[in-house]
N, C-alpha and C positions, 0 to 999 in steps of 0.2 A: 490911231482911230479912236475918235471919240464915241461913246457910247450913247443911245439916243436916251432919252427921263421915260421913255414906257420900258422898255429893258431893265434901268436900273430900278425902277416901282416896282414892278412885277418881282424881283427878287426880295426888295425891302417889305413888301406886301406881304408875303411867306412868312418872314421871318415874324409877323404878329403874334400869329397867334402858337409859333414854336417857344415865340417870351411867356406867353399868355399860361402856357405849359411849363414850363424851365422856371421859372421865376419862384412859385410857389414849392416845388420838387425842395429849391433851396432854402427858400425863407420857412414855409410853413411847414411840412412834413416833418419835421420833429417834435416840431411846439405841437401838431395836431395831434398824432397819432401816443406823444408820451402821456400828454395832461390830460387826452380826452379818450383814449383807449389801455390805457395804464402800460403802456410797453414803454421798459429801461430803455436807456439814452444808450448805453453798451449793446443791447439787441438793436436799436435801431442802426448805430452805428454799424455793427455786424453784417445787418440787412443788406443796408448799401453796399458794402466791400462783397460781399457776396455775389448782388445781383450782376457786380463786372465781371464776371469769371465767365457769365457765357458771352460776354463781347469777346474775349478771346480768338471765339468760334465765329461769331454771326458777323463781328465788323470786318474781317479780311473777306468773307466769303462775299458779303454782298456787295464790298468793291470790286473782288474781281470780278464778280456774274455783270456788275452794270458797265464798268471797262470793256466785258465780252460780249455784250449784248448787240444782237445788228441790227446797226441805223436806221432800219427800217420800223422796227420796233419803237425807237427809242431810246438809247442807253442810258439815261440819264430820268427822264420824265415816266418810265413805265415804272420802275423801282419806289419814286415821288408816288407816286397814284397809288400801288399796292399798300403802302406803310399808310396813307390817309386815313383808313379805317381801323387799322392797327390799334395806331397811337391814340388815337377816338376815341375807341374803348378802352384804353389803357387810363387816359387820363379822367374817365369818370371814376374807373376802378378805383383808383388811385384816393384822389379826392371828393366822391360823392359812391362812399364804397356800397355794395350792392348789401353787406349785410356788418355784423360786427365783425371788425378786421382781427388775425389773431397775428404771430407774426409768421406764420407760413403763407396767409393772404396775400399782405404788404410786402415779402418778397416777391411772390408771382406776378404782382400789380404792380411793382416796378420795374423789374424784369420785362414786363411785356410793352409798360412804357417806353423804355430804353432801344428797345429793341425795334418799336415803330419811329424814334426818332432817328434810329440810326438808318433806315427804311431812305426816311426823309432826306435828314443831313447830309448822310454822305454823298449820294449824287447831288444832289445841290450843290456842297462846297467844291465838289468836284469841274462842277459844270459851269461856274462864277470864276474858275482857273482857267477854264476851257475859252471863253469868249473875247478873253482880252490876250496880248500878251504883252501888252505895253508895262512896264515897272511901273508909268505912277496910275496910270487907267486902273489895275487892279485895286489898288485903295481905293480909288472913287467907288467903287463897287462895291468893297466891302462896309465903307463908306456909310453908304444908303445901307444896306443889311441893319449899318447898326441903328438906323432913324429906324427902320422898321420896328426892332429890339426895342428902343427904346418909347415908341408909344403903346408897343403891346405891355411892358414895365408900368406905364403911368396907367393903362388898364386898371393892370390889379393891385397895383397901390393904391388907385381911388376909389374900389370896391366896396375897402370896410367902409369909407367915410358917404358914399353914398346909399350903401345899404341903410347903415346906422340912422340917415336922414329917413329913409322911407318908411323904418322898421319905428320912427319915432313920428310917422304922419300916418302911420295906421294899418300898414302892411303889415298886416301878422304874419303871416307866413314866411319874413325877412327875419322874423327875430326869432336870437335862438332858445330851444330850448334850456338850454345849459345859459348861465349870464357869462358871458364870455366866449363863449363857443365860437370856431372859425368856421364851422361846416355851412351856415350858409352862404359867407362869400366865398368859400371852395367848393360851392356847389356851381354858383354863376359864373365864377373862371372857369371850369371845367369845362359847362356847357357853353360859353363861349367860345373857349378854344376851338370846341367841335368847331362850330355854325361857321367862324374865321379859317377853319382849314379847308372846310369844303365850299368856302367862297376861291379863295388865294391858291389853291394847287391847279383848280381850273383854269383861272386866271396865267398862272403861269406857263401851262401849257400851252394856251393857243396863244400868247401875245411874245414869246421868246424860241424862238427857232433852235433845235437843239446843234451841236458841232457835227462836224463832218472831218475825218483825217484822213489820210493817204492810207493806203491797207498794208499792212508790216506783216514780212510773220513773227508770229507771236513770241514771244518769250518764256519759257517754262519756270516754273512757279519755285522751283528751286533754284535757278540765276537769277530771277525776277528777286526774290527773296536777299541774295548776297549782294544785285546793285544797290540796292535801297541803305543795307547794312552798311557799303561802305561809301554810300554818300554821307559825307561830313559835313555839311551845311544840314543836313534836314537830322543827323544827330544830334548835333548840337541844339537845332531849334525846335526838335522835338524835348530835352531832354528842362531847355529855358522854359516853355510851355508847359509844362505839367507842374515844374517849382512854382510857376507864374499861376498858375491857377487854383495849384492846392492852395497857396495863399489866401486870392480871392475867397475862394469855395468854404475857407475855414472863419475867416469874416462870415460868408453868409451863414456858417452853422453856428454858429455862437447870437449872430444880432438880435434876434427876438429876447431872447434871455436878458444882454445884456442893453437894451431900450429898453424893457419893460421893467427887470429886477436890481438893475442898477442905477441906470438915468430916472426911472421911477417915473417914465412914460406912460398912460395911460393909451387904450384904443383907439381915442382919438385922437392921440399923438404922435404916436411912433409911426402912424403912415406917413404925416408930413417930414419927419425925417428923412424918410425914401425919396420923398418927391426931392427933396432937396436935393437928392443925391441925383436925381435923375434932368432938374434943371440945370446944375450942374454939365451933365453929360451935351444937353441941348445945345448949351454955348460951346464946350469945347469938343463937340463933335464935329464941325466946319472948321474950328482950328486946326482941329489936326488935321485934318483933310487938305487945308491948305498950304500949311508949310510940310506936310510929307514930301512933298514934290520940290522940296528944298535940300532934304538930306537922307542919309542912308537911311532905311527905315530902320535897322540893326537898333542904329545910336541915337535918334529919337526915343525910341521906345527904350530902351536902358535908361537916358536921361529922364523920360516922364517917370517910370520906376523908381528910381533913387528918389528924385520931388515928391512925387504921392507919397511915398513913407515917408518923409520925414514929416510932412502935413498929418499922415494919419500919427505918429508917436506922439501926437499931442493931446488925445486918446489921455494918456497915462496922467493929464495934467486937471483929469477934469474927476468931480467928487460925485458924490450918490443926488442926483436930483439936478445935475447939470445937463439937462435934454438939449436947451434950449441951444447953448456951445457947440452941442453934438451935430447942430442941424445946421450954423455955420460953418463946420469942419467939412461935411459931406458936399455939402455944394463947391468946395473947393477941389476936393479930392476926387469930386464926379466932372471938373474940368478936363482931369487929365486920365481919366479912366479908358474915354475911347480910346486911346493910344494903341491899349492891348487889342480889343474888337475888333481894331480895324489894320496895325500892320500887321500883326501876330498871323492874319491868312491869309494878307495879301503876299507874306514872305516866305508861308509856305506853297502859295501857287509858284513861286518863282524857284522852289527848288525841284517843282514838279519839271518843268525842263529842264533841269543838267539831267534829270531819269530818263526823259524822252529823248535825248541829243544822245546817251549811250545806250539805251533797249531799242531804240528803232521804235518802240511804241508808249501810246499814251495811255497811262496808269494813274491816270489823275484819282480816280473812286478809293483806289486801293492805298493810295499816301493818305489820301482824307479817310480813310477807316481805321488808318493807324493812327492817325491825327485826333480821329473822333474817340478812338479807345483810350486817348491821352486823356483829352477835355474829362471823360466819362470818369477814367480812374479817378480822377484828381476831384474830381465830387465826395466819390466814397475816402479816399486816402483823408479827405478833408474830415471829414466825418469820425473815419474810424482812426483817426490822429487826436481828435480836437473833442471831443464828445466821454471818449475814456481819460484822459489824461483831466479835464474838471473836474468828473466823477471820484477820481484815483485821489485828487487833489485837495475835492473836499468839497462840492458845489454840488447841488443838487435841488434841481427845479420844481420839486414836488412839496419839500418844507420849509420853511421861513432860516432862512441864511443868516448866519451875523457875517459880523463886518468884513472876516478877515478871508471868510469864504467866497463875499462877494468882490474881496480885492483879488483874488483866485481867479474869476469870472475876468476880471479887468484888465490881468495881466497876460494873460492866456490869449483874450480877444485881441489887444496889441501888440504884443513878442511873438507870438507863432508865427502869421500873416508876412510879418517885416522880414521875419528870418528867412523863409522860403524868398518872399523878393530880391534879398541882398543874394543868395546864390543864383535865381536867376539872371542877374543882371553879370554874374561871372561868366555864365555863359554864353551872353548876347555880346558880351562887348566886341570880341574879335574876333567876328563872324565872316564866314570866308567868303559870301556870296551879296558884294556889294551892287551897287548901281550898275560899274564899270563892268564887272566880270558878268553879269544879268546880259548888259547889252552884246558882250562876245557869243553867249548863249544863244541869244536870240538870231544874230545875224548866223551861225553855224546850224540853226533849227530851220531861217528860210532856206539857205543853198541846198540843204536836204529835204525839203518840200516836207518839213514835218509840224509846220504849224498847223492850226486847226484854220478849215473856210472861214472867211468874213461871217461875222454871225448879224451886225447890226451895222448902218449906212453913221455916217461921221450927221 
């Protein structure tokens, strides 16, 4: 069953303004809160690893409350709506803070970020597993999510270069105090994101039908606990996904630093390097979407894996004031980026049924809250990996570097990233849960009437 383009908008719509949000949590929240509130790159690093400890608690809990939720309610969409508000005020918190941050603030204001996106995410990702069961349909799906991602990206990469325009035709209130200051294009993300969530969460409610399943009984949360454990497909691709993203995540903790104090980037630069990165993504975001439906999604994405690194080790080839390099590198490297976006959740909706084919019930919220606890570590791990270990090494963003400190920067931003990729890809490659073994799944899900109702007409 093909899905109909207002189904798949409405989810790609969402995910605006959750980029709008996420985007800067990575890029800017270091370079902001260090250079412009004087807290250590090791506190902030600290911050983050921190503020996961209560996902521990809030991401299993609110997958299973929206798993347990009745239909009548909504299981999926009342959880969406509760976190709308949440995350709202989390992300002004965040970046348009209410007073000066100190670092017990900027814990609780990430914290409460996290916490409204996991509100959001989890039923969502849970509910974009829930509508299809087809193996290549869910890529299409996640597909769109990542179009959506990625215009709410070119959002706030074109923030500074638009502000800077207006703040230089006379809008004083665009320019900042401070010459350099990020706070007021983190003040218009911010309130962007609002205005975009409280467009797209409505939107998705009334134009996407939530699922309906047969009624099981339940599964107690101690076996519910040991199936999930000794499914081997969703270990393994839990285990590829957090290597795969601490990588990512340590890229984006290092990039400011190293486009601004190494490529020797100015403000008006280094956002065109993103975009590059991001038109990049535009082209091979249709790519991959259409030869997924050609091979296992496993060994696609391991093959795109290995290719991005060795495009990104090139990194190591480029000297102090080579931006320009850096901005053909990323458009190549933002080719094959969707790979991860888009099979990495279409592969774990597909292990969410071998869980349904042995629980008798669907726990799609509760894999995606572990799934989410993944993504979320892997922020901080990036962080509290990649931020001390400069520091330790010899780098520090507050006084003028020489050379061999900014070769520290260089090498750091290229070797960590690659290394965590090359053990992901050990774990992707012979993955248990192919095309073939998906489709015995699904035929053994309908004889036991445990698919989800038709959500959308072909």
């Amino acid at each position: 069953m093909k899905l109909s383009n207002k189904t798949l908008f409405a989810f790609a719509f969402l995910n605006l303004p959750l980029s709008l949000g996420g985007l800067p949590l990575g890029l800017y929240l270091t370079p902001y809160y260090a250079s412009e509130f004087g807290i250590s790159l090791s506190m902030i690093g600290v911050i983050i690893m921190l503020t996961r400890i209560t996902d521990v608690i809030t991401d299993p809990l609110i997958g299973t409350l929206s798993d347990r939720t009745p239909a009548k309610y909504g299981r999926r969409g009342l959880w969406i709506l509760i976190g709308m508000p949440i995350m709202s005020v989390a992300v002004i918190a965040v970046f348009d803070p209410f007073f000066t941050p100190t670092p017990l603030y900027l814990f609780t204001a990430v914290a409460l970020l996290y916490f409204g996106w996991t509100l959001i995410g989890i039923p969502l990702t849970a509910w974009i597993a829930e509508i299809s069961s087809d193996y290549n349909e869910r890529s299409r799906i996640t597909g769109a999510r990542t179009w959506g991602g990625i215009v709410g990206s070119l959002v706030a990469i074109a923030a500074p270069l638009i502000l800077a325009g207006l703040a230089g035709a006379g809008f004083s209130s665009l320019t900042p105090e401070t010459p350099g200051s990020l706070q007021p294009m983190l003040r218009v993300l911010a309130w962007s994101s609002v205005i975009f969530l409280f467009i797209s969460v409505p939107y998705l409610l009334l134009n996407v039908p939530q699922p309906l399943f047969k009624q099981t009984e339940r599964v107690d949360l101690k076996k519910g606990f040991r199936l999930i454990l000794q499914n081997q497909a969703f270990r393994r691709l839990l285990i590829a996904n957090v290597l795969g993203a601490i990588g990512w995540n340590s890229i984006n903790t290092l990039f400011i630093f190293f486009v601004t104090l190494y490529l020797l980037a100015d403000a008006s630069q280094w956002p065109i390097i993103i975009v590059s990165y991001l038109m990049g993504q535009f082209v091979g975001t249709p790519l991959i979407m259409t030869i997924a439906s050609r091979f296992n999604k496993h060994r696609l994405l391991a093959v795109s894996s290995l290719i991005s690194s060795a495009i990104f080790s090139l990194v190591l080839l480029f000297q102090p004031g080579d931006y320009v390099w850096y901005i053909v590198l990323n458009f190549f490297t933002g080719i094959l980026a969707p790979a991860n976006a888009i099979l990495a959740p279409s592969m774990a909706a597909d292990v969410i049924d071998q869980d349904t084919l042995e629980s008798g019930e669907q726990r799609g919220a509760l894999f995606m809250a572990l799934w989410g606890m993944a993504d979320k570590f892997a922020i901080a791990a990036a962080a509290g990996i990649t931020l001390p270990l400069v520091q330790y090494l010899g780098f520090d963003p507050l006084i003028q570097n020489d050379p061999d400190s900014l070769k520290v920067l260089q090498y750091s931003f290229c070797f960590v990233p690659i290394c965590f990729f090359i053990l992901s890809v050990g774990f992707l490659w012979n993955y248990p849960l192919t095309r073939e073994r998906h489709g015995e799944l699904r035929e053994a899900l309908t004889r036991k009437n445990l698919l989800a109702q038709d959500m959308d007409g072909p």
